[in-house]
C-alpha positions as CSV (number, residue, x, y, z in Angstrom):
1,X,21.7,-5.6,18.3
2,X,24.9,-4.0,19.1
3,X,26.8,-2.4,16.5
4,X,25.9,-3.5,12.8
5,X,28.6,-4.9,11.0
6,X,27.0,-4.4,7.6
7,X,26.7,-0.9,6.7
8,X,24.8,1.0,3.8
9,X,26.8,1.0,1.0
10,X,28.6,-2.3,1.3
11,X,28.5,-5.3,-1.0
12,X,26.9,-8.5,-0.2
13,X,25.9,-11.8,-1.0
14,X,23.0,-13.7,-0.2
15,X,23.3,-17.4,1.7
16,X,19.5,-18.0,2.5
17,X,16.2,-17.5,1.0
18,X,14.5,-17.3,-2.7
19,X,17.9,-15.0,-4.2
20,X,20.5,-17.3,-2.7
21,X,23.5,-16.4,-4.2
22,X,22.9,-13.2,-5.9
23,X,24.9,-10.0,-4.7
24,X,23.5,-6.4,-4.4
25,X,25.0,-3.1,-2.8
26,X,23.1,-2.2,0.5
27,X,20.6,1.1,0.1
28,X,19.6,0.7,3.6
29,X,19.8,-0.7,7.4
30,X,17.3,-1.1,10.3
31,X,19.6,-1.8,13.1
32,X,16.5,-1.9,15.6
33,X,14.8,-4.6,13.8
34,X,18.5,-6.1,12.2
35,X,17.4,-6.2,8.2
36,X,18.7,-4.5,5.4
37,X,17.5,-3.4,1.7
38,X,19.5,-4.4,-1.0
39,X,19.8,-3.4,-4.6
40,X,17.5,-5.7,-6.9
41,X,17.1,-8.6,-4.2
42,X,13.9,-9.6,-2.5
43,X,11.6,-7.5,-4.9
44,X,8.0,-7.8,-4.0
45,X,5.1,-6.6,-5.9
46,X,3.1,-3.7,-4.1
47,X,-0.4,-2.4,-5.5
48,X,-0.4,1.6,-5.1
49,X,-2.8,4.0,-4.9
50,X,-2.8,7.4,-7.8
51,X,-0.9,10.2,-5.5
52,X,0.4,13.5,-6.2
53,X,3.6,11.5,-7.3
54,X,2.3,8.7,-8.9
55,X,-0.5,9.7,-10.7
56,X,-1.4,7.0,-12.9
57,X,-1.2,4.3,-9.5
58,X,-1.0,0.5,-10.0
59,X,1.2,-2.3,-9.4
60,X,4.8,-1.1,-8.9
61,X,8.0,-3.4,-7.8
62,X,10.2,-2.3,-5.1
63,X,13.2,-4.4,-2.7
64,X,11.7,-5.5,0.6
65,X,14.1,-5.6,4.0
66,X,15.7,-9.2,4.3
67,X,17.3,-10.4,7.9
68,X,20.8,-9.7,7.9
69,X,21.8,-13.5,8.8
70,X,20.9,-14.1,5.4
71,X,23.6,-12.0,4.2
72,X,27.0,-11.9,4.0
73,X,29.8,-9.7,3.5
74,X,31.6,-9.0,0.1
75,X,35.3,-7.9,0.2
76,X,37.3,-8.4,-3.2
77,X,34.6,-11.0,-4.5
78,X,34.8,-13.0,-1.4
79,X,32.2,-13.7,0.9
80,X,33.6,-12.8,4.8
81,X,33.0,-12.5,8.4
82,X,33.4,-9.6,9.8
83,X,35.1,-8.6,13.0
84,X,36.6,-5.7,15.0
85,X,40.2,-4.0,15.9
86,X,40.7,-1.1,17.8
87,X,43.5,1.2,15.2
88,X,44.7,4.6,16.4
89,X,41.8,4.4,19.1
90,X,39.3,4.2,16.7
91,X,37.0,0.9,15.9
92,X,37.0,-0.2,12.5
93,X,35.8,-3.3,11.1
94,X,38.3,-6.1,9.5
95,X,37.3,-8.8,7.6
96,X,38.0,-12.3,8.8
97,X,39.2,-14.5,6.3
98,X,42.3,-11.6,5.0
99,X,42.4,-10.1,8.1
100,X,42.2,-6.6,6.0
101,X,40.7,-3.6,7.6
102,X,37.6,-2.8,5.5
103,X,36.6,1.1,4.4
């Protein structure tokens, strides 16, 4: 994958899978293998082990990585392609349907 147009941080929405159309802020990215973490989507059940930092163990929840095609980008409550502009010879992203340069 070449450059990632979803970064941490961002807000997005979900258009495939079991949380279609729930939105979540991105915690992390994978560009390698091109799936993302997001806040409070695709939670999955995980059965630990008592550690040093979880002393007690059991069954915790935590977000599993979803494909980033199932995702898209939110700019002002609006889901958005997103493309790129060279401006003052850097490369920023803008999103497609205002055409706005997005932070």
């Amino acid at each position: 994958m070449a450059t990632m147009k979803i970064k941490k941080g961002d807000m997005v929405r979900v258009i495939a899978g079991a949380d279609k159309n729930n939105e979540g802020k991105v915690l992390s990215v994978d560009p390698k293998k091109g799936r993302l973490v997001v806040e409070g989507i695709n939670i999955v059940k995980k059965h630990t082990k008592p550690s040093m930092t979880n002393q007690a163990g059991g069954i915790i929840e935590e977000e599993a990585p979803i494909d980033i095609s199932n995702v898209m980008l939110l700019v002002d409550g609006k889901t958005t392609r997103v493309g790129f502009k060279i401006e003052d010879g850097k490369k920023v992203r803008v999103a497609k349907a205002s055409g706005e340069v997005i932070k």
